[in-house]
N, C-alpha and C positions, 0 to 999 in steps of 0.2 A: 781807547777803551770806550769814549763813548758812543764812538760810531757802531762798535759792536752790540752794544748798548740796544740802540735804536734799531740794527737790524734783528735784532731777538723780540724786539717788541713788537715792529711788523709783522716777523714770520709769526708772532703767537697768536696776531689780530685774525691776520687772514685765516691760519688755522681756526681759530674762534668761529668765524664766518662758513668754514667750510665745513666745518661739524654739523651749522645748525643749518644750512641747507642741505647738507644729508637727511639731517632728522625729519625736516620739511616734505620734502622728495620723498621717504618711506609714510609718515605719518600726514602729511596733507593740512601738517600744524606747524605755524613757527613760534618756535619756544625763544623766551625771552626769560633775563635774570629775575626779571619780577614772577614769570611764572615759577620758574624755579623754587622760588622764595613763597608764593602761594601754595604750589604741591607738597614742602617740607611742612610748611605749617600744618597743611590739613592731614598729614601723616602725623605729625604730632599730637594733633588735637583728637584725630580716631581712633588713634595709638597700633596705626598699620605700617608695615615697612614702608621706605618712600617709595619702592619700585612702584608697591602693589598701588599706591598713591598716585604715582603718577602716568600707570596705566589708564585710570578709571579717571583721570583728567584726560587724557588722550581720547578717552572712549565717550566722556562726555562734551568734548570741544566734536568731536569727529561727525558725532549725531546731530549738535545743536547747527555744524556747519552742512550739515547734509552731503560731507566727503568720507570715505574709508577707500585709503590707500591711494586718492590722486591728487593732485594740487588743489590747496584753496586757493581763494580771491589772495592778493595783496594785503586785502581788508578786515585780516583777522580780527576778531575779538581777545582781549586778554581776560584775565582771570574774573576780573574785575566790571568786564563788560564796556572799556572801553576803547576803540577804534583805533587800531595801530597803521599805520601805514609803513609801509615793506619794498615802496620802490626806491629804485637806487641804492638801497642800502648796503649792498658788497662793492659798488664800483665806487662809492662815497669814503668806505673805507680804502678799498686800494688807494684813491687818489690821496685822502688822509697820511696813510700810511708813506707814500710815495713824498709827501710834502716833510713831513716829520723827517726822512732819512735822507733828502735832499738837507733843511736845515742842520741835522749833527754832523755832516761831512763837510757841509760851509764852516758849523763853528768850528769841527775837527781843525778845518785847514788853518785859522787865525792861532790856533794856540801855539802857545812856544812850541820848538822842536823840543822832542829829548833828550840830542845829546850837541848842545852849539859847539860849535870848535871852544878850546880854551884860551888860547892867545889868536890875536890877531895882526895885519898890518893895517894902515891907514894907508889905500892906494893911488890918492890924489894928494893934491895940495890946496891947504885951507878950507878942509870941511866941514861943513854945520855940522854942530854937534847937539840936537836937539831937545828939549824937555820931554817930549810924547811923542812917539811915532806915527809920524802924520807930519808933512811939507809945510802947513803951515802954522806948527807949533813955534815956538817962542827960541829963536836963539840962544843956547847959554853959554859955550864957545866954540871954538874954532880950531880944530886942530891939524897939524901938518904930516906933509904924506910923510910916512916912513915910521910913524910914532908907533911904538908897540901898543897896546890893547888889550884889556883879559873882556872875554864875551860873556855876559850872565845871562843873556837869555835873546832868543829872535823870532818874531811875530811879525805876520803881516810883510815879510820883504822888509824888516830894519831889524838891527841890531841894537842890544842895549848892552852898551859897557859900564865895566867899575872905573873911577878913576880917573878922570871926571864921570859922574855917573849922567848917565844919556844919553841919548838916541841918534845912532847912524843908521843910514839907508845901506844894507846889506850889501850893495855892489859895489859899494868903495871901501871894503874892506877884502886885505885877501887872506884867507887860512894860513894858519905857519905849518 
């Protein structure tokens, strides 16, 4: 679920991204949330629709940039008059985005399964049966092949049983 998670949140960014270098591309402005949040205010305050608002910011970025209809510099101005810089900023997010959905398919993989076997076997003889799942956790005992098992949960390549409660390495155990 999380991994689905993270890929809805990529696909939304880069969406995000692709809109506003659409908007770029036709208007020769890159719009930013703070603009946004500028052109509503000034519709509020003139008590004009926001469209008609944020035409007449368009029209006045468009002038003050000396472009209608082709790309500005990187070096937009914002609302506010100060200096935005605009390079890298889509490949920054892909790799962002690319980073973030690498991480929820690592944490994906560590989490328990969904559905562990219910019984198990012990398929060696005398094996650690550990505190935390991890080799060089704390011995707590020792138990012999053949012993039956109930599984509550398996993370990481070990198993954790009830009964003595604690941690086996998932290959020396085999499904019933």
């Amino acid at each position: 679920m999380a991994i689905l998670g993270g890929i809805i949140a990529v696909v939304a960014l880069l969406l995000s991204f692709a809109i506003q270098n659409h908007v770029h591309k036709e208007t020769g402005v890159w719009v930013s949330r703070s603009n946004l949040r500028y052109v509503r205010r000034q519709a509020r305050l003139k008590g004009i629709p926001e469209e008609q608002a944020y035409e007449e910011w368009i029209a006045r970025k468009q002038q003050r940039l000396g472009v209608v209809g082709s790309m500005a510099g990187p070096d937009d101005a914002d609302p506010v008059g100060e200096p935005r810089s605009r390079k890298g900023g889509c490949s920054m997010a892909v790799l962002a985005g690319v980073i973030v959905l690498g991480l929820l398919l690592w944490w994906g993989s560590t989490l328990p399964s969904a559905s562990p076997p219910a019984m198990a076997v012990v398929d060696r003889d005398r094996v650690n049966c550990r505190q935390s799942p991890s080799a060089s956790s704390v011995v707590v005992t020792k138990l012999d092949g053949g012993k039956r098992v109930r599984v509550a949960s398996q993370s990481g390549g070990w198993s954790q049983i009830q009964d003595p409660a604690c941690w086996i390495r998932s290959d020396l155990l085999k499904s019933e």
